[in-house]
N, C-alpha and C positions, 0 to 999 in steps of 0.2 A: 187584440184584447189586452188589457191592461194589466200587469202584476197584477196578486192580491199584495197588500202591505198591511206589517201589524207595527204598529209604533207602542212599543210596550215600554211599562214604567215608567211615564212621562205623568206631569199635571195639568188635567185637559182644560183650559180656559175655553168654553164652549163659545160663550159671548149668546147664551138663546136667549131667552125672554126673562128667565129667571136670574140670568146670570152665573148657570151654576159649574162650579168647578168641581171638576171629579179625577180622582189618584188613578191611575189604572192605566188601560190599554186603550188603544182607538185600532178597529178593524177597518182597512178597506176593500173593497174587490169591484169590477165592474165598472170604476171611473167613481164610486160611492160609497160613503161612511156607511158602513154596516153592522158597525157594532162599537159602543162606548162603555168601555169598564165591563166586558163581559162580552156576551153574545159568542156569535160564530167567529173561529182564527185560527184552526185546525189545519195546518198545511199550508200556512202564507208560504210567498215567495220568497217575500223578506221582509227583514225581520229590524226594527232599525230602536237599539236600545237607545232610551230618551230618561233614564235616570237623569235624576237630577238637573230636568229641562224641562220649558213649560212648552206644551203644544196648543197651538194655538190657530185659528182661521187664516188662509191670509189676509193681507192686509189689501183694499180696494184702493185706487189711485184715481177721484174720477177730474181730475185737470192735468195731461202732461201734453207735452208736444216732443213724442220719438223725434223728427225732424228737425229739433234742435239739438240733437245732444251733442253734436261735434261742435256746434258754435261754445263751448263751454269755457269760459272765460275770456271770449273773443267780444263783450259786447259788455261788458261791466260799468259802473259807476255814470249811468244815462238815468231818465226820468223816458215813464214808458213810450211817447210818443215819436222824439228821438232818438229812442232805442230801438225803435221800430222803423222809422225813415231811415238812418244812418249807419247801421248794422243790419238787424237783424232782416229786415225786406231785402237787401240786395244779395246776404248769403241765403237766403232760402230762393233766390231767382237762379244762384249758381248752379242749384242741388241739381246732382244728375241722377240715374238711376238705381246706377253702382256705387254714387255717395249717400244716398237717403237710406238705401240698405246700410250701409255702412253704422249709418246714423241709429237706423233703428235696434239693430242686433246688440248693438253696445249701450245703450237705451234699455232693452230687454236683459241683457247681463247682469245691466245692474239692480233694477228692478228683480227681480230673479235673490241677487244676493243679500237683498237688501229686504226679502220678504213681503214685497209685493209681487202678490200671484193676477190678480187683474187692473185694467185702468183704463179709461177712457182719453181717448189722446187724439187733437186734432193735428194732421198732417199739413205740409204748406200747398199750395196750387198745382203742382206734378208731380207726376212720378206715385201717387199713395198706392196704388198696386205693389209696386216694391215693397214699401210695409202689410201689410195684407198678407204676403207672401212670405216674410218674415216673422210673424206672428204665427202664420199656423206651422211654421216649419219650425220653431223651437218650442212649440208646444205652449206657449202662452194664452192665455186671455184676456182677449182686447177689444173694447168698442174703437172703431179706428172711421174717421169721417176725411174728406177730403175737401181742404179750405177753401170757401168760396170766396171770393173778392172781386167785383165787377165797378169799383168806383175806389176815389179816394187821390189825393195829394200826392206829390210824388212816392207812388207807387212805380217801380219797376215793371217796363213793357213784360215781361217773364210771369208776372204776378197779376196782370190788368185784366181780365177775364169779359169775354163778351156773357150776358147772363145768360140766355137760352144755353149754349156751350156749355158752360159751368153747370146747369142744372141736368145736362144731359149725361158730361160723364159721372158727376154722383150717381145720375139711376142706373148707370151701368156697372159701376162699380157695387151697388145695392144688389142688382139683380146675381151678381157673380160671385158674392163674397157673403151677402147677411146671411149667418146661420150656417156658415160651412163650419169644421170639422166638429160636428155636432154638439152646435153652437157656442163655441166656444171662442169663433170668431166672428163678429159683426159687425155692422155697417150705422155710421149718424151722418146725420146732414149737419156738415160743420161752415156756416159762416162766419166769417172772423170777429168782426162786431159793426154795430151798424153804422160806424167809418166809413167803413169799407165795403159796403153794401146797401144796391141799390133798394128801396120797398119794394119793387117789383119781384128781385128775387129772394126779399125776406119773406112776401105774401108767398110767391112758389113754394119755398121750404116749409113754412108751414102747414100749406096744402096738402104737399107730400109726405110730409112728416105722419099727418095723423091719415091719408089712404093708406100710405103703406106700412105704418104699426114702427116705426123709427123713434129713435131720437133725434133732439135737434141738441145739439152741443156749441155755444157759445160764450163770449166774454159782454159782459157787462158791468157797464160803472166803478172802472178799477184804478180811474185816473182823472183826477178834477178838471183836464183840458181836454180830457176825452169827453166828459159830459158836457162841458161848453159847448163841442164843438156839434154834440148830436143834437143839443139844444137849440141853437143856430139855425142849423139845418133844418128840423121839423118841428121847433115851436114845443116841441116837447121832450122831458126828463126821459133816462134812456129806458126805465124797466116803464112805464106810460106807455112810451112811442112802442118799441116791443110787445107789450099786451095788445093794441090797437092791430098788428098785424096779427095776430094769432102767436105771437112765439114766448107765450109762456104755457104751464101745466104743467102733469107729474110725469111728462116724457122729454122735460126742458132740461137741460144744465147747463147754469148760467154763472161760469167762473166772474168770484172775485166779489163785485157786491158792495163795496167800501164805502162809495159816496151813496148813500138812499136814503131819502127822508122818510116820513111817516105814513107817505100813500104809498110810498112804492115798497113799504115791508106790507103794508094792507095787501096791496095786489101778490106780492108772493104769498102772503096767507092763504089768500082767497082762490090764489089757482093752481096753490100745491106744485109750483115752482120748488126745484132743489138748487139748491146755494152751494157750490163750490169753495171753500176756503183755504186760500193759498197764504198761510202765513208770512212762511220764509222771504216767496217774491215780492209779496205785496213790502214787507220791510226794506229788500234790496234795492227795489226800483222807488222806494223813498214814497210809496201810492196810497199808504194809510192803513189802518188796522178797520177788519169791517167789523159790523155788530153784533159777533156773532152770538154774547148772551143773548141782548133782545131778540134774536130771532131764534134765539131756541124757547126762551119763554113763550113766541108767538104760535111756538109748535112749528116753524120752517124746516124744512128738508135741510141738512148743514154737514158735509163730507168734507174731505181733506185730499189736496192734491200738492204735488211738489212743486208745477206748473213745469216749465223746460230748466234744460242745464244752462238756457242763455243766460237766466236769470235766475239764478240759486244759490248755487252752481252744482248742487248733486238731486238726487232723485232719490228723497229718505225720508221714509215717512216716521220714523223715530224722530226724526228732528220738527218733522210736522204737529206730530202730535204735543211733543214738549213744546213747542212754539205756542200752540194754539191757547194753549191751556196758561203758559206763561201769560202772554198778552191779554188776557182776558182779566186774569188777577190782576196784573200792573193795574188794567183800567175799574177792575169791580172789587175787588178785592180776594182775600186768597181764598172764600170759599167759591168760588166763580170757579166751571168747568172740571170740574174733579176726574183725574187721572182714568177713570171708569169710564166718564162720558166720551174722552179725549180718546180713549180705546173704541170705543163703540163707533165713534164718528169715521175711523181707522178703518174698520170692519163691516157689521150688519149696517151701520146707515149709509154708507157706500155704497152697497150689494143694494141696496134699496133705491138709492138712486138711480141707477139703472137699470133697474126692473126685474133685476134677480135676487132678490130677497128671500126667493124660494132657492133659489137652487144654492145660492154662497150665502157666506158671512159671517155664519156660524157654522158651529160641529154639531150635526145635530141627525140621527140617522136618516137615510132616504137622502139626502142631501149630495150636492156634486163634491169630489173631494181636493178642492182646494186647503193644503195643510200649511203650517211652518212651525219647526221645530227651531227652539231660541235655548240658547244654553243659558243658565243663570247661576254661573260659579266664576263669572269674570270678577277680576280686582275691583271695576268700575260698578260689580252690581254684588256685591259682597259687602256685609249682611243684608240679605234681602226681607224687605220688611213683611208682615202675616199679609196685608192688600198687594198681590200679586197682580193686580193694575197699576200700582203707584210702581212696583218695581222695572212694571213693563216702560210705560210712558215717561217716567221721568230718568231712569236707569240706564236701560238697554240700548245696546246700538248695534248696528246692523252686520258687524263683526260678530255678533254673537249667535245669530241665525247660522245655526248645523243644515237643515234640511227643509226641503221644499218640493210640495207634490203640488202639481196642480192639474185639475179632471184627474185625479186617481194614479199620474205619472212621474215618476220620480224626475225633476229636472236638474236636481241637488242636493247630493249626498255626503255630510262631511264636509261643508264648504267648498266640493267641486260642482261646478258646470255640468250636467251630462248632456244636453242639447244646442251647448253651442260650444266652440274651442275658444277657451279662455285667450290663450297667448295671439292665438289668430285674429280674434276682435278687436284687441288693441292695436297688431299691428295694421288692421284693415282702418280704424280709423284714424289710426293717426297719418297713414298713408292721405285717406282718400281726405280729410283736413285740411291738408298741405296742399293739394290741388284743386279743393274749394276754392281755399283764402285764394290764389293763384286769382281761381278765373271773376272772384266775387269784387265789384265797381266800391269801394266801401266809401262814404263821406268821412270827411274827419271829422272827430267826435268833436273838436274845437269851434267847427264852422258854423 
């Protein structure tokens, strides 16, 4: 059974429908917000003073890859493709068991410090039981799928997957993991993109996708020679060829988005497709800014992920959200994405894309208690202005995040860790880093 916890004296940015903020207390107990500005808080456990800090949701992440976090700055200044042949495939073919754990704990730390309480994250070809196992062991929440890859140009033997195989241990990993510690840990069918996957096993995914009540978690259209090359291949544009299999709808998350013309925002309209927006990556790997005004005018599904540390290089969704909202003014102008939406996109429309919109996203009572408490008397957020969005989004950063509950358990109190050893994770990856790079065949980046 979980602490109660009373977060008193803080300003509760709820993020619900109305918007509304309220001065006061937030009660929890039972893993659930029980009371905002009042209610029952008669005998919490504890007690966690938030003067002069805004409480807030956490923040949903629905594009990371745990799997990459040790490659963090091993695979820099590539264009996606290359980045992918020449780095990033050959260390994800190294990962061992005791490295991918490695990978994910310090993945989840940071995440964790950094005020994201849940995220959607595809793992590489082996070993995603290691994360599974990670994730309910420090008490996180995570859609966590395990990468399919049954085709594709030099790919690494480590990575080449026969597809019956591949669709087999997803269902097993489905059957063993969705919905464990009451459900806070879950299961997507993640194929990589359709590179690297055969139709055969995009049509399987799909199939399975919607018998067994899943998601399907992939990348699409995030790189102009990626679309070439899906083009090539099946005569059609990638969110086209993708709806033709089944793999779009409002259990799809389809990272990235960049290159789509005007039938393939029609089709994400039309089938309540969610759009992934990876600012930061998409800038680093040089992939293009997507659209993501028009497709908020069109009414799309539009969340925010940091994508991996291969290509970031941190996991911040502060920096996500000031990005998003940047890039949209450069291209529309500054009344484009305002600070509010860039929050929301952060929070409830995140929680929405994967299908907890009930239970996270906001503060709201009955609700799971994902929290994060964000200090706002740093030098960097001093005078803070009366829109406590604009302070949040354009201001704050992730040093400023005091405290973090997620399902109702304190994970981080005071800028400490309580479910994983700080000093430990660092020395575990950078350990198990060293003996990646070791066993990992890399290309040079020159060749």
């Amino acid at each position: 059974m979980n602490e109660s916890i009373l977060i008193k004296g803080g300003t509760v940015v709820t993020m619900d429908d109305h918007d509304s903020i309220v001065s006061g207390d937030l009660f929890i107990s039972g893993g659930q917000i029980q009371g905002i500005d009042g209610g029952k808080s008669a005998g919490a456990d504890v007690v966690i003073n938030a003067r002069g800090c805004v409480v807030l949701p956490g923040f949903v992440q629905t594009h990371i890859h745990l799997c990459q976090t040790l490659f963090r700055g091993a695979a820099d200044d590539l264009s996606l493709i290359d980045w992918l042949k020449k780095r990033i495939w050959p260390m994800e073919a190294a990962h061992s068991a005791t490295s991918l754990r490695a990978s994910a704990r310090l993945g989840i730390a940071e995440l964790i410090k950094g005020g994201t309480t849940c995220a959607l994250t595809m793992e590489t070809v082996n070993h995603t039981e290691a994360v599974f196992q990670v994730v309910e062991e420090t008490g996180y929440r995570a859609t966590v799928g395990k990468c399919m890859m049954d085709k594709g140009e030099e790919v690494p033997a480590a990575l080449h997957e026969d597809t019956e195989a591949s669709v087999e241990e997803s269902l097993a990993l489905l059957e063993k993991w969705h919905g464990k510690a009451d459900g806070r840990v879950r299961f997507c069918f993640a194929p990589r993109f359709a590179v690297s996957c055969t139709p055969e096993l995009l049509s399987n995914v799909a199939r399975l996708a919607h018998e067994r009540g899943v998601m399907v978690h992939t990348h699409a259209s995030e790189n102009r020679h990626e679309c070439e090359l899906v083009e090539q291949a099946t005569g059609l544009r990638n969110i086209p060829y993708l709806d033709s299999l089944g793999l779009t709808g409002r259990h799809v998350a389809l990272a990235h988005c960049i290159h789509v013309d005007d039938d393939e925002i029609a089709i994400l309209k039309r089938t309540n497709t969610n759009v992934v927006h990876c600012p930061s990556s998409n800038l680093k790997l040089g992939s293009g800014i997507a659209p993501v005004k028009r497709m908020l005018e069109e009414g799309i599904s539009v969340s925010l992920g940091a994508d991996g540390a291969a290509c970031n290089n941190r996991l911040d969704m502060f920096t996500e959200m000031r990005t998003a909202a940047l890039l949209q003014k450069a291209l529309h102008g500054p009344e484009v994405l305002s600070a509010k939406r860039a929050l929301r996109l952060a929070t409830i429309d995140g929680a929405r894309a994967l299908g907890l919109g009930n239970e996270i996203g906001s503060l709201e009572v009955g609700k799971r208690a994902d929290v994060i408490v964000v200090k706002m008397a740093s030098l960097h957020s001093t005078p803070h202005p009366p829109d406590l969005a604009s302070a949040i989004t354009y201001s704050a950063q992730t040093s400023d995040v005091a405290t973090v509950v997620i399902d109702g358990q304190l994970v981080m109190l005071e800028g400490k860790l309580l479910t994983v050893d700080e000093p430990n994770v660092v020395n575990e990856a950078n350990r198990e880093a060293e003996l990646l790079m070791n066993r990992a065949v890399l290309r040079d980046s020159t060749s």
